[in-house]
SETOR-370682 format. One line per field, with one value per atom (N, C-alpha, C): x, y, z; residue in one letter; atom name; residue number from 1. Coordinates in nm, 4 decimals. Layout:
REM residues N
xx [X | ...]
yy [Y | ...]
zz [Z | ...]
rest [A | ...]
atom [CA | ...]
nr [NUM | ...]
REM end
This chain:
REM residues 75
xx [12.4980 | 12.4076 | 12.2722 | 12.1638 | 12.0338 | 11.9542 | 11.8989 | 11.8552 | 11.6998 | 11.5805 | 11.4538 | 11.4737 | 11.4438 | 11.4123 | 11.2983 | 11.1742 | 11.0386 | 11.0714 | 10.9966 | 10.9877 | 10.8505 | 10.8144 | 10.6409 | 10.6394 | 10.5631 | 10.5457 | 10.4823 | 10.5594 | 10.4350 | 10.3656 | 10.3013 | 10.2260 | 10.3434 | 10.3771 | 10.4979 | 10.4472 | 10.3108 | 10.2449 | 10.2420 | 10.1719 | 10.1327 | 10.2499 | 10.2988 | 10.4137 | 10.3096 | 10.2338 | 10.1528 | 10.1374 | 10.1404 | 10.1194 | 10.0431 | 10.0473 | 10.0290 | 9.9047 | 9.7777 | 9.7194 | 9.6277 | 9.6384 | 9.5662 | 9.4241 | 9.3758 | 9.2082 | 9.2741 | 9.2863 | 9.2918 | 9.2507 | 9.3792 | 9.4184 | 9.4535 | 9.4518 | 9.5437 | 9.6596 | 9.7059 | 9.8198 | 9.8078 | 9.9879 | 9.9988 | 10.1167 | 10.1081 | 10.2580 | 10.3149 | 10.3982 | 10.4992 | 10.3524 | 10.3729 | 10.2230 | 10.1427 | 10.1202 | 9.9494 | 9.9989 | 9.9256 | 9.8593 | 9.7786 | 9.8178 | 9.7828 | 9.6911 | 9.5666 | 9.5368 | 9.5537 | 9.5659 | 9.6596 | 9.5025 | 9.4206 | 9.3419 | 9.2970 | 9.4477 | 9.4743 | 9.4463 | 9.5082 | 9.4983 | 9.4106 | 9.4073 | 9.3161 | 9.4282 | 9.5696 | 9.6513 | 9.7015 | 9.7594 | 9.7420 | 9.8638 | 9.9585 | 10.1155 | 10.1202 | 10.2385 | 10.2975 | 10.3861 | 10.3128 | 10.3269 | 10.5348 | 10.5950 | 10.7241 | 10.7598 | 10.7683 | 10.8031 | 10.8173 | 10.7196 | 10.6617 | 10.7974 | 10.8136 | 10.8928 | 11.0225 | 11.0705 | 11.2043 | 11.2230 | 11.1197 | 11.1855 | 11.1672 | 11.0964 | 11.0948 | 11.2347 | 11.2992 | 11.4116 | 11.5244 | 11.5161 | 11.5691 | 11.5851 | 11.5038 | 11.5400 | 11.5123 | 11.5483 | 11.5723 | 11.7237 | 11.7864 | 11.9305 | 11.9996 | 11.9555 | 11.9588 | 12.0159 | 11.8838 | 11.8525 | 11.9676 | 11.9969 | 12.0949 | 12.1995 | 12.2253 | 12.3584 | 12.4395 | 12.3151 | 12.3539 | 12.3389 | 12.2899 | 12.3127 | 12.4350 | 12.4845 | 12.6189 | 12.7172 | 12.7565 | 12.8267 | 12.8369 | 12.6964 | 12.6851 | 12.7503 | 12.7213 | 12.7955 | 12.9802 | 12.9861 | 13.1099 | 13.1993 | 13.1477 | 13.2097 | 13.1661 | 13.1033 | 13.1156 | 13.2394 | 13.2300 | 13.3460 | 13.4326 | 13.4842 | 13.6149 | 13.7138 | 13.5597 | 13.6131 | 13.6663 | 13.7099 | 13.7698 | 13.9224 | 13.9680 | 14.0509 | 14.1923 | 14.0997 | 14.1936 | 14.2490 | 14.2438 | 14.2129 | 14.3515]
yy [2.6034 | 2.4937 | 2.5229 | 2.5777 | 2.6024 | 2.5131 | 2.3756 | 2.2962 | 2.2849 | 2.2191 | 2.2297 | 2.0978 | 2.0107 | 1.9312 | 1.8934 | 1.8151 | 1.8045 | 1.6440 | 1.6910 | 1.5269 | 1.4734 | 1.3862 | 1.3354 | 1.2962 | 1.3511 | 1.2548 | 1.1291 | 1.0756 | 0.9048 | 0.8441 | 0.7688 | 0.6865 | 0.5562 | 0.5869 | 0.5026 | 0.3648 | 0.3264 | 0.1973 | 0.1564 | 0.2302 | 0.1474 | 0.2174 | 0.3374 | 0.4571 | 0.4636 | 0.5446 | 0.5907 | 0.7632 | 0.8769 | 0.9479 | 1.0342 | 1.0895 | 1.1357 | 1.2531 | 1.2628 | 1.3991 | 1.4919 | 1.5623 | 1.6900 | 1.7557 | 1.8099 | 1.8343 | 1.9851 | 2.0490 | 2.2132 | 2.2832 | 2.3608 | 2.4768 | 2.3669 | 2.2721 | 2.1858 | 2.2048 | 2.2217 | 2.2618 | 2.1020 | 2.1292 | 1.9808 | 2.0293 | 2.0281 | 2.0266 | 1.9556 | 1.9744 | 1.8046 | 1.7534 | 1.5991 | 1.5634 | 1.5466 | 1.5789 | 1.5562 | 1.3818 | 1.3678 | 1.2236 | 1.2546 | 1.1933 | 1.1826 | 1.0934 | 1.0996 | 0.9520 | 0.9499 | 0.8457 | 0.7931 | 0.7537 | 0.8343 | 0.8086 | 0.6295 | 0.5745 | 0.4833 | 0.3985 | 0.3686 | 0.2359 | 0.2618 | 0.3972 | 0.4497 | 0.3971 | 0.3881 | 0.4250 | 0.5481 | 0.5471 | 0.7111 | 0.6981 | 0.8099 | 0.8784 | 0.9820 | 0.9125 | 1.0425 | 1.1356 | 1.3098 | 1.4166 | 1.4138 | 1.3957 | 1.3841 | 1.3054 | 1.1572 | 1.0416 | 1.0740 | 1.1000 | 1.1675 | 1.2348 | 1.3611 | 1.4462 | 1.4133 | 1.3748 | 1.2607 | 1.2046 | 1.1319 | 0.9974 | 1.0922 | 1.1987 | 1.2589 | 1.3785 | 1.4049 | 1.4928 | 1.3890 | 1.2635 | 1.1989 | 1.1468 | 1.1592 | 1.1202 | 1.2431 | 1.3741 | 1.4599 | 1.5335 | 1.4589 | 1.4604 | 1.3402 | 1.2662 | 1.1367 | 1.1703 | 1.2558 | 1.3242 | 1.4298 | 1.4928 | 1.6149 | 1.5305 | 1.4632 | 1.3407 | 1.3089 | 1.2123 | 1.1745 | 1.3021 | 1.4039 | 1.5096 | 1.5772 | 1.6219 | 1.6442 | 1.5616 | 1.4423 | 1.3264 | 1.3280 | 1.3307 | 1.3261 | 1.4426 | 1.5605 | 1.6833 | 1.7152 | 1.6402 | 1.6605 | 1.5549 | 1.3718 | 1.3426 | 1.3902 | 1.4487 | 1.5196 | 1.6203 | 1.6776 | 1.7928 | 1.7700 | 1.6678 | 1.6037 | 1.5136 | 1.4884 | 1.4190 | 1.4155 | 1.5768 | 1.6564 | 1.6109 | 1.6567 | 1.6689 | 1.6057 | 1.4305 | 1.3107 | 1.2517 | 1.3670 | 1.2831 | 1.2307]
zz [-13.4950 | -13.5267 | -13.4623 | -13.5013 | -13.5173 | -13.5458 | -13.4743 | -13.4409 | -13.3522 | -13.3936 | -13.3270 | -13.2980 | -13.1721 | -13.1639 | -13.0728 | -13.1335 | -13.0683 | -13.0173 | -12.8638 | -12.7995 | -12.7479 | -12.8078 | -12.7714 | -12.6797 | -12.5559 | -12.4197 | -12.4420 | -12.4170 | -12.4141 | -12.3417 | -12.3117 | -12.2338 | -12.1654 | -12.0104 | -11.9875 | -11.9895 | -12.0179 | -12.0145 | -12.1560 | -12.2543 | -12.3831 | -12.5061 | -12.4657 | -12.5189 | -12.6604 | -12.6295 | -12.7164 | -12.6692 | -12.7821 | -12.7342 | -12.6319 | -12.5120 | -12.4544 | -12.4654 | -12.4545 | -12.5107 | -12.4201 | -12.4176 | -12.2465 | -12.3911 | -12.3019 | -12.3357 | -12.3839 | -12.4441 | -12.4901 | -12.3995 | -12.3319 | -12.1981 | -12.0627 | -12.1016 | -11.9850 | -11.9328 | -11.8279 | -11.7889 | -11.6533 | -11.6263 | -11.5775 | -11.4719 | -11.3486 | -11.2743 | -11.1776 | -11.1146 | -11.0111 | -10.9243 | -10.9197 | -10.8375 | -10.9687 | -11.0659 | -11.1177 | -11.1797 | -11.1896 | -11.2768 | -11.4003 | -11.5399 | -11.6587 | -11.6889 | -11.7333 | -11.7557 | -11.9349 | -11.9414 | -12.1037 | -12.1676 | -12.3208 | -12.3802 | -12.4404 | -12.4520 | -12.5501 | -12.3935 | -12.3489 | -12.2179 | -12.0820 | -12.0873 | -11.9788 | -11.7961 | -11.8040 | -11.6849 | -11.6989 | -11.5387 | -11.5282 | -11.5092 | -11.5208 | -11.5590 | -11.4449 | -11.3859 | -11.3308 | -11.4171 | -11.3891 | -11.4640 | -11.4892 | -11.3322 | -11.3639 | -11.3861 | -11.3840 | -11.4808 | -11.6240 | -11.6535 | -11.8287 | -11.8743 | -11.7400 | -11.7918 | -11.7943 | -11.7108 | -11.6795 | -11.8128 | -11.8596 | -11.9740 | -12.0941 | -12.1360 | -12.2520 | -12.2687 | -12.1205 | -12.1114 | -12.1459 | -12.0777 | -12.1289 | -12.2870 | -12.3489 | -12.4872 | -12.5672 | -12.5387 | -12.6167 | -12.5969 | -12.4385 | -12.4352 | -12.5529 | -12.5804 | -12.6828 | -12.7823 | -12.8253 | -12.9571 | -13.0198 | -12.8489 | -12.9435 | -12.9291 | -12.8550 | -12.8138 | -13.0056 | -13.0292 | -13.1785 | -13.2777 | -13.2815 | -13.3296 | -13.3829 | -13.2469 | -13.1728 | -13.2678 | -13.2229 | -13.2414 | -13.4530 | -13.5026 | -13.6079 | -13.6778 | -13.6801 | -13.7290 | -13.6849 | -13.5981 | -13.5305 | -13.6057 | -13.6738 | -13.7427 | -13.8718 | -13.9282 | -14.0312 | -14.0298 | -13.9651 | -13.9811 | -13.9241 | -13.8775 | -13.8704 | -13.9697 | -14.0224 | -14.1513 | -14.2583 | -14.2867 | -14.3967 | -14.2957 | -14.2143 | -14.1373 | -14.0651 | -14.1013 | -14.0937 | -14.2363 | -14.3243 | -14.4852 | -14.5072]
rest [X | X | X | X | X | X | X | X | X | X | X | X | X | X | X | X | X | X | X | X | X | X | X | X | X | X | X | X | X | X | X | X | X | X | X | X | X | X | X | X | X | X | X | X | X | X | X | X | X | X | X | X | X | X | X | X | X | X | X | X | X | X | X | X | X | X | X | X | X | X | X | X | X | X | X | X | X | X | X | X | X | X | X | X | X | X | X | X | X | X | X | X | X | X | X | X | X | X | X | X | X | X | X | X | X | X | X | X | X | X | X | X | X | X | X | X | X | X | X | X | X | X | X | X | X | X | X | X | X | X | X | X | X | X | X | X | X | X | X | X | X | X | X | X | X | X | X | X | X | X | X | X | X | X | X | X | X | X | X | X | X | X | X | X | X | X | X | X | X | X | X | X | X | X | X | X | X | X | X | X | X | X | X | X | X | X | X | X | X | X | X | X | X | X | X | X | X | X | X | X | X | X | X | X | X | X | X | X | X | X | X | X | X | X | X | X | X | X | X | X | X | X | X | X | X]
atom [N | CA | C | N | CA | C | N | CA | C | N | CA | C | N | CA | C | N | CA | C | N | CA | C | N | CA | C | N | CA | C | N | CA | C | N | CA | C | N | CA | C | N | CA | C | N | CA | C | N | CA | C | N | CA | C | N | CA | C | N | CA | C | N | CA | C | N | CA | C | N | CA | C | N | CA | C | N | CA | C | N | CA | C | N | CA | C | N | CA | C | N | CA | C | N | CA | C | N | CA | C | N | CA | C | N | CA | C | N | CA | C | N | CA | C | N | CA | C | N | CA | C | N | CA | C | N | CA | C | N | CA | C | N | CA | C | N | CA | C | N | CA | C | N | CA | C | N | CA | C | N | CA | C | N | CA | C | N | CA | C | N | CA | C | N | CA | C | N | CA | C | N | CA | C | N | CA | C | N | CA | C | N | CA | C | N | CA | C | N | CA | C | N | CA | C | N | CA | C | N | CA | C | N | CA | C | N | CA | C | N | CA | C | N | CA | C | N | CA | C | N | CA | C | N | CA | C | N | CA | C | N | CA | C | N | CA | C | N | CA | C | N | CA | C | N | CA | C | N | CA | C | N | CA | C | N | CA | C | N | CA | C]
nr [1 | 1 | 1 | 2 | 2 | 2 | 3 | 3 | 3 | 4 | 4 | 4 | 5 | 5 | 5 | 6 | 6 | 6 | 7 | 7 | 7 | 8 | 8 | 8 | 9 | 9 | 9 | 10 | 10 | 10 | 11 | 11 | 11 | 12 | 12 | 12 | 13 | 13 | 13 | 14 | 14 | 14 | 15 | 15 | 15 | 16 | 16 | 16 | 17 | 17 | 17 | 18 | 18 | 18 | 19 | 19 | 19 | 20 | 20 | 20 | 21 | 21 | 21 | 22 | 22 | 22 | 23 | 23 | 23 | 24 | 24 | 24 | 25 | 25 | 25 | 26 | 26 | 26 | 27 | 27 | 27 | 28 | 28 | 28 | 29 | 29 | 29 | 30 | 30 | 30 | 31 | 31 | 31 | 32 | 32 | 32 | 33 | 33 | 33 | 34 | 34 | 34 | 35 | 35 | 35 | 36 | 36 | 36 | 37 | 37 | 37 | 38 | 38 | 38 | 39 | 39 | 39 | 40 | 40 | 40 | 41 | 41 | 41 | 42 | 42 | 42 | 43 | 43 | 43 | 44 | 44 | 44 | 45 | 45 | 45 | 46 | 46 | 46 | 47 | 47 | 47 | 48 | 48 | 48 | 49 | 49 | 49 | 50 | 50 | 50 | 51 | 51 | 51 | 52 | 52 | 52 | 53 | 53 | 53 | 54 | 54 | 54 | 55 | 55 | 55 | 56 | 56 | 56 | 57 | 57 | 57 | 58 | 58 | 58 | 59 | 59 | 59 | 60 | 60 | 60 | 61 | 61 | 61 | 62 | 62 | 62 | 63 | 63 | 63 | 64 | 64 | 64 | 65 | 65 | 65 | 66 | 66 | 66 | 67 | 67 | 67 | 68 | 68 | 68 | 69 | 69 | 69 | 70 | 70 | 70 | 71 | 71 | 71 | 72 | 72 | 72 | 73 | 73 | 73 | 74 | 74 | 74 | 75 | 75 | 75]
REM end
């Protein structure tokens, strides 16, 4: 199973996407400031809740293909 899955950092205040200036780089400690509300994000918070919902993502993934192909099985 060959699967891409993209996760948008959000804004943990307004959850609007997240956006860095072109060649921005970001690491543990920095602060984001959010275009849309103008508060600032901690860099690992961000990363925390977006790891978090791309474990989600393959979660129902997973779950989904697995009752698919189980489903021949109980017939």
């Amino acid at each position: 199973m060959d699967k891409e899955f993209k996760i948008t950092a959000l804004c943990l205040f307004c959850q609007t996407p997240l956006q860095a200036e072109e060649g921005a780089s970001f690491e543990s400690g920095d602060m984001i400031k959010c275009a849309s509300c103008g508060e600032s994000n901690d860099y690992d918070s961000v990363i925390e809740v977006a790891k978090e919902k791309g474990i989600e993502k393959v979660k129902s993934q997973v779950e989904a293909e697995l009752k698919k192909s189980l489903k021949g099985l109980f017939k």
